[in-house]
C-alpha positions as CSV (number, residue, x, y, z in Angstrom):
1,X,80.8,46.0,102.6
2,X,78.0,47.6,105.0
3,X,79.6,49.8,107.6
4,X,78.2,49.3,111.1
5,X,78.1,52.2,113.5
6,X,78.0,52.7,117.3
7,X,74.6,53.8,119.0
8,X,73.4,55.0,115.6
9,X,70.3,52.8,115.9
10,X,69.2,54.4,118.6
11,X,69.4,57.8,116.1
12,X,67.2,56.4,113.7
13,X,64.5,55.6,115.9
14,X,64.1,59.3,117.2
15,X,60.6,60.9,115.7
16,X,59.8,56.9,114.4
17,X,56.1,57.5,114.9
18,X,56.3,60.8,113.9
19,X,55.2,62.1,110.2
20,X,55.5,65.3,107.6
21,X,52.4,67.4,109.0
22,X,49.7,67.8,106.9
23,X,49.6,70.5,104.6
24,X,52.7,72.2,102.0
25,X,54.2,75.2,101.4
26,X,53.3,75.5,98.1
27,X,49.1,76.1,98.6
28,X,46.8,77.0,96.0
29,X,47.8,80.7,96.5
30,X,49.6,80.5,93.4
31,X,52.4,82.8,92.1
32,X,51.0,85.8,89.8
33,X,52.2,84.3,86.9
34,X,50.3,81.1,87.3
35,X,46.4,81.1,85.8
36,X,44.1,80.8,87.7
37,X,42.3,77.7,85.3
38,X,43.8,74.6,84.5
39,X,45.1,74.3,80.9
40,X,43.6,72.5,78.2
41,X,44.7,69.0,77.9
42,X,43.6,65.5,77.0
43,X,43.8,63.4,79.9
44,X,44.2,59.8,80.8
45,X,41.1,58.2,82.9
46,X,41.3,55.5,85.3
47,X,41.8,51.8,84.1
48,X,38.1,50.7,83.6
49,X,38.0,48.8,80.2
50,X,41.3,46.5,79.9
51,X,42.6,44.7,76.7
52,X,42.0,41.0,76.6
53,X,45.2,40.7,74.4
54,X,48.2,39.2,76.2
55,X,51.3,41.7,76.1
56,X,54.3,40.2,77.5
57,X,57.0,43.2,78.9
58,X,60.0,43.0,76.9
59,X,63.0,42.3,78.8
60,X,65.6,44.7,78.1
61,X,68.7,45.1,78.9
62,X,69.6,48.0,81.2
63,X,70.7,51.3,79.3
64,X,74.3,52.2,79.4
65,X,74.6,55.5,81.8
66,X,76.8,58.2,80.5
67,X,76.8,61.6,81.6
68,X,78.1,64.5,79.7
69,X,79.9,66.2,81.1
70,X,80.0,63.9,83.9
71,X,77.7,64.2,86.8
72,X,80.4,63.4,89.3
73,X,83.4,62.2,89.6
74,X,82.9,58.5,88.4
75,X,85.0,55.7,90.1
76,X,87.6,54.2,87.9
77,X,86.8,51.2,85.8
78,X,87.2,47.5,87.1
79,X,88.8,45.5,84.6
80,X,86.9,42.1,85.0
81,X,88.3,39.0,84.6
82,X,89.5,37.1,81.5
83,X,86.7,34.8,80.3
84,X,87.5,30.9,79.1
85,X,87.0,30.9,75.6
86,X,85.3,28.0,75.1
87,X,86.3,25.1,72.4
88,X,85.8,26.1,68.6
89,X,83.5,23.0,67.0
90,X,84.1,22.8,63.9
91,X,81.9,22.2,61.4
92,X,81.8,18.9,59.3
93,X,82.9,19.1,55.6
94,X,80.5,19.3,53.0
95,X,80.2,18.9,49.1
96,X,79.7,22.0,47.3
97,X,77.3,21.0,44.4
98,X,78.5,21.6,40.6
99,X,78.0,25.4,39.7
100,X,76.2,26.3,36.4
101,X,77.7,29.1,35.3
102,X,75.4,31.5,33.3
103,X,76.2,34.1,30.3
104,X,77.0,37.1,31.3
105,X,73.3,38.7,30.1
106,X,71.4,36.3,30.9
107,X,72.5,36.6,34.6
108,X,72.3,40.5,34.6
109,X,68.4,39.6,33.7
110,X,67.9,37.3,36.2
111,X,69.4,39.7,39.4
112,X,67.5,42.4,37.9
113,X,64.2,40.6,38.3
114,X,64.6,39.3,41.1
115,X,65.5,42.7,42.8
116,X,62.5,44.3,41.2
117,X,60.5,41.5,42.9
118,X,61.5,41.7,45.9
119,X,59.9,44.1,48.2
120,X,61.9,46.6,50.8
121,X,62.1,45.9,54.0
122,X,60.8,48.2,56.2
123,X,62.4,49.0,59.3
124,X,60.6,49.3,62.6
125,X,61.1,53.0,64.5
126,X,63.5,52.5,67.3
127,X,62.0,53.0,70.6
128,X,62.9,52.9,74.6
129,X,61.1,51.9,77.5
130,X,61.2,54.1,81.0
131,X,59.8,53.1,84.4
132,X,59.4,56.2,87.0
133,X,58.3,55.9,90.5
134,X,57.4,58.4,93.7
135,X,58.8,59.4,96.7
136,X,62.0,57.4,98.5
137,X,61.0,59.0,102.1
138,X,63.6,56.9,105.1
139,X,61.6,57.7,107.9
140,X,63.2,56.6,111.5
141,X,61.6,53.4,111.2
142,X,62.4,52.3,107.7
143,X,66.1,52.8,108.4
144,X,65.6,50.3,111.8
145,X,64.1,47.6,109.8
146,X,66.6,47.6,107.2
147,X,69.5,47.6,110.1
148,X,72.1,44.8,109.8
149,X,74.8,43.1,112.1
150,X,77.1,45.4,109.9
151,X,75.3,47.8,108.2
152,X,71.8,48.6,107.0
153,X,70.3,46.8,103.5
154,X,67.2,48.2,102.3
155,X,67.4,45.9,99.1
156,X,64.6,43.2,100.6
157,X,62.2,46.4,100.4
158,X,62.5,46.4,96.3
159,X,62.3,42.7,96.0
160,X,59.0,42.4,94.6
161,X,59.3,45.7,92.2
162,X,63.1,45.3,91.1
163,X,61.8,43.2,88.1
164,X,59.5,45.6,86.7
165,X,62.4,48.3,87.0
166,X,64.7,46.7,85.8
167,X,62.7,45.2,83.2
168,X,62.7,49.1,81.6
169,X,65.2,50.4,79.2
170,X,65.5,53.6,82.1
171,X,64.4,53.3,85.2
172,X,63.9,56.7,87.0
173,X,63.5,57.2,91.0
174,X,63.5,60.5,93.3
175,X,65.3,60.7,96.0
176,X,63.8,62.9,98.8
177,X,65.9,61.8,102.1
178,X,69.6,62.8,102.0
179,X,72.1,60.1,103.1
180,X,74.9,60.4,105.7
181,X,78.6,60.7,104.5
182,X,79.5,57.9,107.2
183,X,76.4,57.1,108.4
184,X,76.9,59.0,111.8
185,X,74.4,61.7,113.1
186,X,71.1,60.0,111.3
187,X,67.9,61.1,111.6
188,X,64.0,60.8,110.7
189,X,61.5,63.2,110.1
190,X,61.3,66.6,110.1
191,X,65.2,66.4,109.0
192,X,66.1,63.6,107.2
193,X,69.5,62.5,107.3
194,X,69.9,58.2,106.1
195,X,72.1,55.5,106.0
196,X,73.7,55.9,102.9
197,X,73.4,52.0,101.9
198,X,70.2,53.5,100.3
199,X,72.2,54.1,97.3
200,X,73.1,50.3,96.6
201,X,69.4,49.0,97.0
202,X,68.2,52.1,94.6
203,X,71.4,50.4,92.1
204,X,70.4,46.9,92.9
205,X,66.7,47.7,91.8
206,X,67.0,48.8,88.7
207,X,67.5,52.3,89.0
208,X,69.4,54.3,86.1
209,X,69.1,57.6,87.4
210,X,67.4,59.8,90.0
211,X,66.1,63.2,90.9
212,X,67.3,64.6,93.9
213,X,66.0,68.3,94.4
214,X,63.0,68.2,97.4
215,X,62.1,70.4,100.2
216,X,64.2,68.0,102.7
217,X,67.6,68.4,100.0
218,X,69.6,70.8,102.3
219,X,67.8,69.2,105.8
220,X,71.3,68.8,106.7
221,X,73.4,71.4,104.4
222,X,76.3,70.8,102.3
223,X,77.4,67.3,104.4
224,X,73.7,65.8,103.3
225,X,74.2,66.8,100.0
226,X,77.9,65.5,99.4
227,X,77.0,62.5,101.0
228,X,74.3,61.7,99.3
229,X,76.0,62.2,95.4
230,X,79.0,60.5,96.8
231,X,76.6,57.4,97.8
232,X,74.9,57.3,94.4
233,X,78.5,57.8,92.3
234,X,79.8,54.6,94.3
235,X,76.5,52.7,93.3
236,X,77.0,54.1,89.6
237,X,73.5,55.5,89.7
238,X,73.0,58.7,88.3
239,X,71.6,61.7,89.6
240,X,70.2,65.3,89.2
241,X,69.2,68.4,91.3
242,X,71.9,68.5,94.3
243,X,75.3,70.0,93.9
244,X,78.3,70.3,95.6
245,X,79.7,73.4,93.4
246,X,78.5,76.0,91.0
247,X,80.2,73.9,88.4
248,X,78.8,70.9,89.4
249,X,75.5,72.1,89.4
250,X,75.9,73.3,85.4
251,X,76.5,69.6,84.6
252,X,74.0,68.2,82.2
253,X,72.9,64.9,83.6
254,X,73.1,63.1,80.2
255,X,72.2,59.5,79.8
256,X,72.7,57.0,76.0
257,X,69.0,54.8,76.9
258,X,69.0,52.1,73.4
259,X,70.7,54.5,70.7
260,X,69.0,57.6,72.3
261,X,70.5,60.1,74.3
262,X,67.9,61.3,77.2
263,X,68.5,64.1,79.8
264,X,67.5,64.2,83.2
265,X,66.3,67.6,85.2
266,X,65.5,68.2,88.9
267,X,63.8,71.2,90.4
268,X,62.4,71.7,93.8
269,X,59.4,74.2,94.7
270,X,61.3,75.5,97.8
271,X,63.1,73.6,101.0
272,X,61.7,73.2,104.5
273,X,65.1,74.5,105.5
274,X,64.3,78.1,104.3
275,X,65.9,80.0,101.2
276,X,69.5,79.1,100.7
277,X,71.9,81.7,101.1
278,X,73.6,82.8,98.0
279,X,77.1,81.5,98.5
280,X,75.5,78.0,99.0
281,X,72.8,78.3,96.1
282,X,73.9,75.3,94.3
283,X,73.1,72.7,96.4
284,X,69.9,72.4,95.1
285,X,68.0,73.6,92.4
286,X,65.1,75.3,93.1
287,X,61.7,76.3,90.5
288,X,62.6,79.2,88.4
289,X,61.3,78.7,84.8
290,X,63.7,81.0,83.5
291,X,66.3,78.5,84.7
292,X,64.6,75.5,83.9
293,X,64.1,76.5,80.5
294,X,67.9,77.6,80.0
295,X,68.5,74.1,81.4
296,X,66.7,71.8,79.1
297,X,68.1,74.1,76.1
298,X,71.4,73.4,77.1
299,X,71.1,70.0,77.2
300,X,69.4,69.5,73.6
301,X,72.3,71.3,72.5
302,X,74.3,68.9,74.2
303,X,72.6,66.3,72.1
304,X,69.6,65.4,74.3
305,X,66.6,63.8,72.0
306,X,64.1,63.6,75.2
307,X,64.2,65.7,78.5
308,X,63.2,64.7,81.4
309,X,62.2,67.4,83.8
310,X,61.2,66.1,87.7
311,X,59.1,68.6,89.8
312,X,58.6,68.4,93.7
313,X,55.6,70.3,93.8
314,X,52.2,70.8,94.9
315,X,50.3,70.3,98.0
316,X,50.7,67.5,100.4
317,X,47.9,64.4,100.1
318,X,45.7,66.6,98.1
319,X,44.8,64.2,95.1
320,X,44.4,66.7,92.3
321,X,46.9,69.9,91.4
322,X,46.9,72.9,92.3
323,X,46.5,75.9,90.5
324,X,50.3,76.5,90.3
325,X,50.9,72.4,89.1
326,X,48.8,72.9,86.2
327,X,49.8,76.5,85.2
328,X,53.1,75.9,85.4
329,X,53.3,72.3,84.2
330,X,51.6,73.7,80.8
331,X,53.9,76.4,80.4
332,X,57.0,74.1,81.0
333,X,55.7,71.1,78.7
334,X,54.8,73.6,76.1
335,X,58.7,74.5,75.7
336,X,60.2,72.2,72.4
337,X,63.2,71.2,74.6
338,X,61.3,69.5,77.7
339,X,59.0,66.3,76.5
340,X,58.3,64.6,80.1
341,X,56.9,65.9,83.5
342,X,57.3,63.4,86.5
343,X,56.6,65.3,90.0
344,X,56.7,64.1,93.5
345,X,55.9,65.6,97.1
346,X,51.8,65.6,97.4
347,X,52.7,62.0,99.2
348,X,49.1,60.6,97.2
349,X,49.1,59.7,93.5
350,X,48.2,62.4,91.0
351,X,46.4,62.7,87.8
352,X,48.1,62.0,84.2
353,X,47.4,63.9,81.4
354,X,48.3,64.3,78.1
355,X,48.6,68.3,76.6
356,X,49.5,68.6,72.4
357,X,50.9,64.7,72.6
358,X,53.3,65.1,75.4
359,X,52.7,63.6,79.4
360,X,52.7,65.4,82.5
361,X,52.5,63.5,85.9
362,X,51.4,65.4,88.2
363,X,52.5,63.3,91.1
364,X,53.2,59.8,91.8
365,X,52.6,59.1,95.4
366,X,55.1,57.6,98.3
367,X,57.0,54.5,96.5
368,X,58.5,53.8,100.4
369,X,58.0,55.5,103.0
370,X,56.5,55.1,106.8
371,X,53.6,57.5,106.2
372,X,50.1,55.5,106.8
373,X,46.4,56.4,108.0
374,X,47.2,54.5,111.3
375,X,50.7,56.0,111.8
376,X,49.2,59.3,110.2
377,X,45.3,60.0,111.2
378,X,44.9,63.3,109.3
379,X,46.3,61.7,106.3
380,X,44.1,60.1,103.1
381,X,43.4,56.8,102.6
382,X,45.9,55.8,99.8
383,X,49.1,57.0,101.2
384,X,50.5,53.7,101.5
385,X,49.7,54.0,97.4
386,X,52.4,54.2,95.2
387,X,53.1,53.5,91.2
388,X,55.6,52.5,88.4
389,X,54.8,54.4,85.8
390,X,55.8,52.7,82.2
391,X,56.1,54.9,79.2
392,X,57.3,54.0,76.0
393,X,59.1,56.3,73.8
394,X,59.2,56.2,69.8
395,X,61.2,58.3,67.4
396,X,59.0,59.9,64.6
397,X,60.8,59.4,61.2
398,X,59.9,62.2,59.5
399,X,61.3,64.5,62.3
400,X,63.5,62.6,64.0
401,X,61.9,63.7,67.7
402,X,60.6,61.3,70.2
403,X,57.5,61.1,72.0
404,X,56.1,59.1,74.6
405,X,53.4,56.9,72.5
406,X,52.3,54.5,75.2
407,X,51.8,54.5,79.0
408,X,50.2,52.2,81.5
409,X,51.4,51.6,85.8
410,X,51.9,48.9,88.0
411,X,49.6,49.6,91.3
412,X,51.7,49.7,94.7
413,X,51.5,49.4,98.0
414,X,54.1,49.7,101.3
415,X,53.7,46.6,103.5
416,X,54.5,48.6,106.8
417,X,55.1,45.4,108.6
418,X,58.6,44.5,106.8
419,X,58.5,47.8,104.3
420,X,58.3,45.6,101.6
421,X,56.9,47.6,98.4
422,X,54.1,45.4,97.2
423,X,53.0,44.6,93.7
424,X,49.5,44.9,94.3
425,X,48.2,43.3,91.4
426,X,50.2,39.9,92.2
427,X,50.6,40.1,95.9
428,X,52.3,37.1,97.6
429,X,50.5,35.1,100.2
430,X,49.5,36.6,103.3
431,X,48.0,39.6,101.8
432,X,44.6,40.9,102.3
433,X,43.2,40.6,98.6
434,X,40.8,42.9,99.7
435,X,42.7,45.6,100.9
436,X,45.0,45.1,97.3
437,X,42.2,45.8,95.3
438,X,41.5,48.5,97.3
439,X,44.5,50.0,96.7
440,X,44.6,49.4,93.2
441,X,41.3,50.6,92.2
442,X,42.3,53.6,94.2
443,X,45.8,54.3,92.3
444,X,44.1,53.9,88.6
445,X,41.3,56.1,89.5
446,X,43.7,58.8,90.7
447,X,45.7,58.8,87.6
448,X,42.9,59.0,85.5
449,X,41.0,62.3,87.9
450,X,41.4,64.4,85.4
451,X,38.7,63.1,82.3
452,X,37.9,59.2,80.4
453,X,39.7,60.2,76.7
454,X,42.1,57.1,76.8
455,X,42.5,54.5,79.2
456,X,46.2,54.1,81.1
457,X,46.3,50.3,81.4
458,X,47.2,48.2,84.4
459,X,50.7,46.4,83.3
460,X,50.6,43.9,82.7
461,X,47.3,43.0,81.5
462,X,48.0,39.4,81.3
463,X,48.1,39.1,84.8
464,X,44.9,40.8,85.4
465,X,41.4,39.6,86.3
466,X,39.0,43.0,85.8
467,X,36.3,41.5,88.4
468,X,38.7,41.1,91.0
469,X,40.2,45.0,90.2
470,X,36.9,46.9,89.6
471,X,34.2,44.8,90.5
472,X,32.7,43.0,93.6
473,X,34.7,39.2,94.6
C-alpha cells in the first residue's frame, strides 16, 4: 500500500529545475598511483556492421536471490496458497506386444553394439544472462510526476524497459538517490532524499540486485541510508555499498543466478557530503583498492564464481575516462577474483572495452533522471542517453571459471514529458524518429570510443533496420 504524506509534494518540487553542476570531484588530476596512459586493451567499437541473423532473447526465468550471509534482515516467508490439483487423466489401456526373449549371449552382443554405435552426447556449457543499467537519479520533478492520491509509483517510468530486464537471468541497477524512511523531509538535487516507493518499481522491473555506494549515499546520513536498505529488503531486491553497521557492511552480497553463484560489489570515488567520520565509516564504501581487493577475495572464498564490482567514478558528462578510470579499472580487472566492471556517475555513456577477455564499462549514462540540454544548458547532448547493457556469461570446462563471452545494449532515452524510459530502437507512437536515431547512433558510438576490434550489437538485431540507425531516412 503507497503511504500518502501531508505537504510533502510541495518538498519534492524544491530545486525541480535545478541540476548536479557541471564538473566532478574526481578530475583528471589523478592519484599518484594511477598512470598517466591508458592501459592496453581490446575495445568494443560502435555498432556499424549488424548481423542479418535473427536472434530471439531467451526468456528466462528470474534468478533466485540469496545472500550469504544475508544482506539484511530479509522479511519472513509468505506461505502462498494451496494450489487445486487438477484431475489425473488417465491413460487408456494398451496391449503390450509378445516379447521375444533372446539367449543370454546373443543379447550381451547386441547392447554392446549398439552402445559402441552410439555416439556421446555432448553437453552444452551452462551459461547466464545479466542486464546492467546507469544512474537512478529522483530529481524534484521525477518524484512529482510519479505522485499518487496515496503514495508515489514510479513503475509507469520502467514500462517500456521492464521486459528487457526482466528478460535477463540478473538484472543489475545503481541506485544513486537515497530514499526516505517514511517518506517525510524529501528532497531533490544537491541532497537527494526520495520517496521510498522507488524500491518496488526497481522490484517490479526486473531488478535482482543493485549498487548503492555514490557521492549522494550519505546526502542525508545514517536515516538515508537505513531507509533506503530497509526499502529495497521489503521489495526483496538486493543490494550493495551502504551499511547500517560495521557488520553489515562485511556482508558478502551473494546471489545463486542459473546454477552459478555471482557476487555483487559497490564502491564510491568519494561523497558530495565530505569524508565520513570514522565512527560512521560504514555507511558507504568508498575506493580503496586495498579494500576492494580484500572484498572480492572474500567473496570467492565464499563461493563466488563471477564478481561483480560497480564503480561511481570519473568525471561528470565527459564521454571518455579519465586517467584515474582507466589506471585503476586495469589494475582492479587484472585481479583473478573481480571479472566485471560496471561504473556510473559521468551522467553520459562511456566506452566498453575488453582487457585479457574480461569487460570494463566505463560508464553507462543516466537510465532516469531529470538532467537534459534544455533543463541543463552546459550539459552534452546525449544526457537524456541511457543503456541496458546485456552480457552473457559462460563457464569454461576445462577450468571451471566464467567469463563474459557475449555483449550487445539496448539504446535509451528519458521521455522528460511523463519520465518514461524509452526504448529507442522501438519507440511507441508519438515519438520523434528522428531525434531516436539520434540518440541511438549517439549511445553505440560512445560505447565503442575507445577502437573498431569487435562490434557490440544493438539487441536485438531482429528489430533493427541499419538505414534507419546509421544512415540517412
Amino acid at each position: 500500500m503507497l503511504l500518502a504524506g501531508a505537504g510533502l509534494a510541495a518538498s519534492i518540487a524544491l530545486g525541480a529545475c535545478r541540476q548536479e553542476p557541471n564538473g566532478s570531484p574526481t578530475p583528471d588530476d589523478a592519484p599518484a598511483s594511477a598512470p598517466t596512459t591508458a592501459p592496453s586493451a581490446t575495445v568494443l567499437p560502435a555498432a556499424a556492421a549488424l548481423p542479418t541473423t535473427t536472434t530471439t532473447p531467451p526468456t528466462t526465468v528470474a534468478p533466485t536471490t540469496t545472500t550469504l550471509p544475508a544482506a539484511a534482515t530479509i522479511p519472513p516467508t509468505t506461505s502462498a496458497p494451496a494450489a487445486t490439483t487438477p484431475p489425473t487423466t488417465v491413460a487408456p489401456t494398451t496391449t503390450t506386444p509378445p516379447t521375444t526373449t533372446l539367449p543370454a549371449a546373443t543379447a550381451a552382443a547386441r547392447s554392446d553394439t549398439a552402445a559402441s554405435s552410439t555416439p556421446p552426447v555432448e553437453k552444452e556449457p551452462r551459461s547466464f544472462t545479466i542486464a546492467a543499467t546507469g544512474d537512478l537519479l529522483i530529481h524534484g520533478p521525477v518524484a512529482d510526476r510519479a505522485r499518487t492520491a496515496d503514495g508515489w509509483n514510479f513503475t509507469p517510468m520502467f514500462s517500456m524497459v521492464a521486459p528487457r530486464l526482466r528478460s535477463a537471468d540478473l538484472a543489475v541497477c545503481h541506485v544513486e538517490s537515497p530514499m526516505s524512511p517514511d517518506n517525510t523531509g524529501l528532497s531533490g538535487y544537491p541532497r537527494f532524499l526520495v520517496p521510498n516507493q522507488l524500491a518496488e518499481a526497481i522490484r517490479e522491473a526486473g531488478y535482482d540486485t543493485c549498487s548503492l555506494a555514490s557521492n549522494h549515499s550519505a546526502d542525508w546520513g545514517a536515516d538515508g541510508v537505513a531507509g533506503t536498505i530497509e526499502a529495497l529488503d521489503r521489495a526483496w531486491v538486493a543490494h550493495s555499498g551502504m551499511a547500517r553497521s560495521p557488520p553489515e557492511q562485511k556482508r558478502i552480497n551473494l546471489l545463486e543466478v542459473k546454477g552459478a553463484w555471482v557476487a555483487h560489489l559497490s564502491y564510491t570515488y568519494g561523497l558530495n557530503t565530505g569524508p565520513l567520520p570514522a565512527e560512521r565509516s560504514y555507511l558507504a564504501n568508498l575506493v580503496d583498492e586495498a579494500a576492494i581487493l580484500g572484498e572480492a577475495r572474500r567473496a570467492r572464498t565464499a563461493g563466488a564464481g563471477f564478481v561483480i564490482l560497480s564503480l561511481h567514478w570519473g568525471a561528470e558528462y565527459r564521454r571518455l575516462p579519465t586517467r584515474y578510470q582507466t589506471g585503476l579499472g586495469a589494475r582492479l580487472l587484472s585481479s583473478p577474483d573481480i571479472d566485471l566492471i560496471p561504473g556510473h556517475h559521468a551522467h553520459v555513456v562511456q566506452p566498453v572495452v575488453e582487457i585479457d577477455g574480461e569487460y570494463l564499462v566505463y560508464g553507462l549514462g543516466n537510465f532516469l533522471s531529470n538532467q537534459s540540454n534544455r533543463r541543463c544548458p552546459g550539459c552534452p547532448p546525449g544526457i537524456q542517453d541511457g543503456v541496458i547493457l546485456h552480457l552473457t556469461v559462460t563457464e569454461d570446462r576445462t577450468s571451471g571459471r566464467w567469463r563474459v563471452s557475449a555483449v550487445s545494449h539496448t539504446p535509451t532515452r528519458v521521455d522528460l514529458a511523463t519520465f518514461r524510459i524509452v526504448v529507442v530502437i522501438d519507440p511507441a507512437d508519438g515519438y520523434d524518429t528522428d531525434e531516436m536515431a539520434a540518440s541511438a547512433r549517439r549511445t553505440a558510438s560512445a560505447l565503442g570510443a575507445l577502437g573498431t576490434a569487435t562490434p557490440i550489437h544493438i539487441w536485438p538485431e531482429h528489430r533493427i533496420d541499419s538505414r534507419w540507425l546509421y544512415g540517412k531516412r
